[in-house]
C-alpha positions in Angstrom: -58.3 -62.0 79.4 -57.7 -60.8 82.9 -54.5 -60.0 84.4 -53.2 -62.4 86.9 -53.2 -60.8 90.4 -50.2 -58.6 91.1 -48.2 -59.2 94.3 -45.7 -57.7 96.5 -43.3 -57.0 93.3 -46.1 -55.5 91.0 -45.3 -58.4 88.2 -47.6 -60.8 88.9 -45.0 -63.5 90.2 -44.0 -63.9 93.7 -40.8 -62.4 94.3 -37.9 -64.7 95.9 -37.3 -62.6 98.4 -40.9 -62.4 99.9 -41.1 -66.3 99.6 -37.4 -66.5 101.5 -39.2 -64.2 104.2 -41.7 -65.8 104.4 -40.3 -69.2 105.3 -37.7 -67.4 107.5 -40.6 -65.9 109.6 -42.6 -69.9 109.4 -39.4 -71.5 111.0 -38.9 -69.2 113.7 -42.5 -68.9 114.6 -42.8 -72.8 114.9 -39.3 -72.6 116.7 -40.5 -70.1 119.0 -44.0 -71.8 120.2 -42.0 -75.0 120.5 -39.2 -72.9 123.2 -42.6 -71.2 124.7 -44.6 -74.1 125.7 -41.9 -76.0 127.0 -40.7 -72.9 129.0 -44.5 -72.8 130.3 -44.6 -76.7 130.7 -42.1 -76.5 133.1 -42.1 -73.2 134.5 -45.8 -74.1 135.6 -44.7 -77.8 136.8 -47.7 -79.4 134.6 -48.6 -82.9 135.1 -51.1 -84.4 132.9 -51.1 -87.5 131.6 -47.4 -86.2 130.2 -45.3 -85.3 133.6 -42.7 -81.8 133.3 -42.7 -81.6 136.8 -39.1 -82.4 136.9 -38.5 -80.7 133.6 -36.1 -77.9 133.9 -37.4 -74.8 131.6 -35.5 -73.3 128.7 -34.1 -70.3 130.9 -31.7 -73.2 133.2 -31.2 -75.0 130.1 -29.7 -72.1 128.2 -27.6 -71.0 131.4 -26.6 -74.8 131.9 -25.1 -74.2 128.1 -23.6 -71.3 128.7 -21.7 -72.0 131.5 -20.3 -75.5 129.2 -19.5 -73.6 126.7 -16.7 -72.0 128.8 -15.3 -75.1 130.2 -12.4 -77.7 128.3 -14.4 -81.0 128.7 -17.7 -79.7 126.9 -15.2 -79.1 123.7 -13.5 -82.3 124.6 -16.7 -84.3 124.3 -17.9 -83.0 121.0 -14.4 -83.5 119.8 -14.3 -87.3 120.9 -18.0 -87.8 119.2 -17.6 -85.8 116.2 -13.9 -87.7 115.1 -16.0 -91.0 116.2 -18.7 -89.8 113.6 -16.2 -88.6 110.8 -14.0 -92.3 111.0 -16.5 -94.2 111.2 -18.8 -92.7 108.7 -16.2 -91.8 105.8 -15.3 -96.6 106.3 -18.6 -97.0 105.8 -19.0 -94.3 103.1 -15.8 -95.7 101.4 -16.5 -99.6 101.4 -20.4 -99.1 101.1 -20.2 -97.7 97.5 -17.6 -100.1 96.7 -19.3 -103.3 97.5 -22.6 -101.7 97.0 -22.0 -101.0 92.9 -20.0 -104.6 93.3 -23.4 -106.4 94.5 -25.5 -104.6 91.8 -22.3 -105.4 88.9 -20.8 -108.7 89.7 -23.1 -111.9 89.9 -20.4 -113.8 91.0 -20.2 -110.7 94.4 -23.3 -111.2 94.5 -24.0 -114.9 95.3 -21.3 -115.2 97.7 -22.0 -111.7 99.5 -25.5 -110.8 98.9 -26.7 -113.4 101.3 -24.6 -112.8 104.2 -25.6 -109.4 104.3 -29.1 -109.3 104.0 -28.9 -111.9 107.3 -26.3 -109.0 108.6 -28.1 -105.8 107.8 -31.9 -106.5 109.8 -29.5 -106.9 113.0 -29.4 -103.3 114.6 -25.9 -101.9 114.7 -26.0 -100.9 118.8 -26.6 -104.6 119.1 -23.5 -105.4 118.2 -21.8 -103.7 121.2 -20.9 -106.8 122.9 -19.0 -108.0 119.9 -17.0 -104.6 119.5 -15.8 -105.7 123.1 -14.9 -109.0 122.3 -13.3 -107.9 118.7 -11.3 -104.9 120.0 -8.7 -104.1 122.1 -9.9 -100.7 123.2 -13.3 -99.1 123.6 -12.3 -96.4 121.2 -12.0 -98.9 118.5 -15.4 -100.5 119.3 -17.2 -97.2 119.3 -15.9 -96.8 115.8 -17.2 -100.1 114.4 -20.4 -99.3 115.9 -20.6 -95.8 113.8 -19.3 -97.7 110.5 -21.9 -100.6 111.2 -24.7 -98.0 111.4 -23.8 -96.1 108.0 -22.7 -98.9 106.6 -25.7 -101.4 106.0 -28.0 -98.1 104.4 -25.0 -96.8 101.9 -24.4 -100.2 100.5 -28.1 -100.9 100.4 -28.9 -97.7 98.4 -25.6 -97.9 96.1 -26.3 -101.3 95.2 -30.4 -100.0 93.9 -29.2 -96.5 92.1 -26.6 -99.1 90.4 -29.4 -101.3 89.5 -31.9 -98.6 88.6 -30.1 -97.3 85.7 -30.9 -97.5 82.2 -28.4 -99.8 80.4 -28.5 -97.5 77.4 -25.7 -95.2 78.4 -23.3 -98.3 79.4 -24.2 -99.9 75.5 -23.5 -96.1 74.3 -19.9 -96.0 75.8 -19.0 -100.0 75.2 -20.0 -99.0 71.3 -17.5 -96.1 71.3 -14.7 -97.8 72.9 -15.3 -97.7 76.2 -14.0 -100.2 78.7 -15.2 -101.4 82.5 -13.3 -99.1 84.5 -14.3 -96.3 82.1 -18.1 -97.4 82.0 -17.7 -97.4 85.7 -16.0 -94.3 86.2 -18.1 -92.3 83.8 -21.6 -93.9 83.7 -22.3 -96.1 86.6 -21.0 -93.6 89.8 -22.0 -90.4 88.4 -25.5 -91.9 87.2 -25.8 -93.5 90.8 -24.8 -90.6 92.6 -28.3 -88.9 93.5 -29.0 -92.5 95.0 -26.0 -92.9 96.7 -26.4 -89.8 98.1 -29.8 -90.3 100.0 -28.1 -93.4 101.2 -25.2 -91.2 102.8 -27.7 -88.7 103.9 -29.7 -92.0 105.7 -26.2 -93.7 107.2 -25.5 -90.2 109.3 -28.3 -89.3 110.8 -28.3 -93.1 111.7 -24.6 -93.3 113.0 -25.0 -90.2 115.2 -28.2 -92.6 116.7 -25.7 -95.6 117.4 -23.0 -93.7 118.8 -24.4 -91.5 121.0 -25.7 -95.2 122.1 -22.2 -96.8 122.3 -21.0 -93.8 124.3 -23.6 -94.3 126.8 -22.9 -98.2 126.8 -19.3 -98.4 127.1 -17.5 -95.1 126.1 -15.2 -93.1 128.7 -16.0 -89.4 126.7 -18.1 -88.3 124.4 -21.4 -86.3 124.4 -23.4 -89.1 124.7 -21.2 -90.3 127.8 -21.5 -87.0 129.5 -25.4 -86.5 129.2 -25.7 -90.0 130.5 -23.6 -89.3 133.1 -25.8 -86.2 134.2 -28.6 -88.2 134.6 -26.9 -90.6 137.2 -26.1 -87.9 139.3 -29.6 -86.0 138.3 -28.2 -82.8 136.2 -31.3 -82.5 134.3 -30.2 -79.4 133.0 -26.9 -81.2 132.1 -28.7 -84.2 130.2 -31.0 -81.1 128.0 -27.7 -79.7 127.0 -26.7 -83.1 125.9 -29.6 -83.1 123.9 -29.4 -80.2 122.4 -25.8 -80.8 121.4 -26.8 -84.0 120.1 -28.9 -82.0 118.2 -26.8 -79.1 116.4 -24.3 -82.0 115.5 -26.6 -84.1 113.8 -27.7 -80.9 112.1 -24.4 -80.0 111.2 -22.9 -82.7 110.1 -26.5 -83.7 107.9 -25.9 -80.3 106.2 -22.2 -81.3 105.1 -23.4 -84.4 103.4 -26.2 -82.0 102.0 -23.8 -79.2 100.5 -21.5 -81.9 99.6 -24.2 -83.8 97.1 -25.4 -80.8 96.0 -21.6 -80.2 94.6 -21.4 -83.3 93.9 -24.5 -82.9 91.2 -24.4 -79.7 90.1 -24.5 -81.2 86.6 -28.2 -82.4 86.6 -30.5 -80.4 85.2 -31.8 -78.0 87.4 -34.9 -76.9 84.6 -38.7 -76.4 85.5 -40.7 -79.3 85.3 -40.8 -80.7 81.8 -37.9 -79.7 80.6 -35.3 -81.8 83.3 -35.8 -85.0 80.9 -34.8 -83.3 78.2 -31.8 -81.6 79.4 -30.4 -84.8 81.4 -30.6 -86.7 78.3 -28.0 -84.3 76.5 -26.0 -84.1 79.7 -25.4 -88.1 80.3 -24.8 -87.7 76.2 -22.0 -85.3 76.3 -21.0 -87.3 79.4 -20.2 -90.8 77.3 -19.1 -89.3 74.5 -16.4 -87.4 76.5 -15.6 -90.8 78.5 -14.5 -91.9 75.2 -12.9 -89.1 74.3 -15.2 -87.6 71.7 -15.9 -83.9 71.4 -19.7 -83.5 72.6 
């Protein structure tokens, strides 16, 4: 039998360190022809069928940012948005898995809510800007509603299926040893619907940095999305690609949060090679009723 081909490391395997390289060097090559031909786009005033003959190249954009970066209001913008994006988000994040697992658990929640917001959820949340100015006294407060409306309607959605989706077997193992609701809930249900509750969190920020930046350009008095509309009404193109960019690094930011924060949140799923995750998960949600009982696993 002949030897599989030998690589960078001599063993026959790829070693982690090339592939980490590797993938490094991908991102910042793609990063880098993206920052090139838009610097040449510009630079060269090209006007195709696509126009960048106002465009203003990557060399003004980056000294645009550089000089906001020194001043008090570019810091007092991204502070307005981001606590905009954290209260609103952590409502919806809070009363979406709430009424979300109560949807998928209670019939009774169910009939009476289920309806109302499926009619709700296909309405998109910047369209409800006019009634966040009827409903509250202060634009602040509407901007707020705005964010919780956007994460809200994609947490509860995906709670309410990761609640359905799992396998009654585990509830009847807990009931059988003694187990109550609130235990079956607290041990069983969330921790077994967290992966899906997750993607659903992952989903309602990206979308709630979407409808805010929205709101801010509507009706807000500061805010990122307040001051890149404002550049383009006096024509700081410069200005509104700093916006953008902002916009950006925030989203990125803030996705990456939610990211670290699931993956801490599930560092007890089997992390095995394919094949073997069944298995392993099998013995973990196991161990995980019989200790919600208060068996030794």
């Amino acid at each position: 039998m002949s030897a599989p081909p030998a690589t960078a490391d001599g063993t026959g395997r790829t070693g982690p360190h090339r592939v980490a390289w590797l993938r490094y060097a991908r991102i910042t090559a793609a990063v880098l022809a993206a920052l090139t031909g838009w610097q040449l786009l510009a630079q060269y005033r090209v006007n195709l069928w696509l126009r960048f003959a106002q465009f203003p190249t990557v060399a003004e954009t980056a000294r645009e940012f550089a000089r906001r970066l020194d001043t008090a209001t570019y810091w007092q913008d991204v502070s307005d948005s981001l606590t905009r994006i954290v209260g609103g988000f952590l409502l919806a994040a809070v009363l979406g898995i709430a009424i979300g697992t109560a949807l998928a658990r209670s019939p009774v929640v169910s009939d009476l809510f289920g309806p109302l917001l499926e009619v709700l959820r296909p309405i998109p949340a910047i369209a409800l800007v006019p009634v966040a100015i009827l409903l509250f006294p202060s634009n602040e407060q509407g901007i707020v509603f705005i964010t919780f409306a956007a994460a809200f309607f994609p947490v509860t959605v995906s709670t309410r299926h990761a609640v359905r989706a799992l396998t009654p077997v585990w509830e009847e193992a807990v009931r059988t040893m003694g187990g109550g609701r609130w235990r079956v809930l607290r041990s069983v249900v969330l921790p077994g619907a967290l992966p899906g509750i997750l993607g659903g969190l992952s989903v309602g920020i990206g979308v709630s940095w979407i409808c805010v930046i929205s709101a801010e350009m509507i009706s807000g008095e500061y805010g990122v999305g307040y001051r890149t509309w404002q550049d383009y009404t006096i024509v700081d193109y410069p200005g509104v690609f700093v916006g953008m960019a902002t916009i950006g690094l925030l989203g990125r930011l803030t996705s990456t949060a939610v990211e670290l924060l699931g993956r801490r949140l599930t560092r007890w799923l089997p992390r095995t090679a394919r094949g073997q995750g069944a298995t392993a998960g099998g013995r973990a949600r196991w161990r995980t009723a019989r200790t919600a009982v208060g068996e030794p696993s």
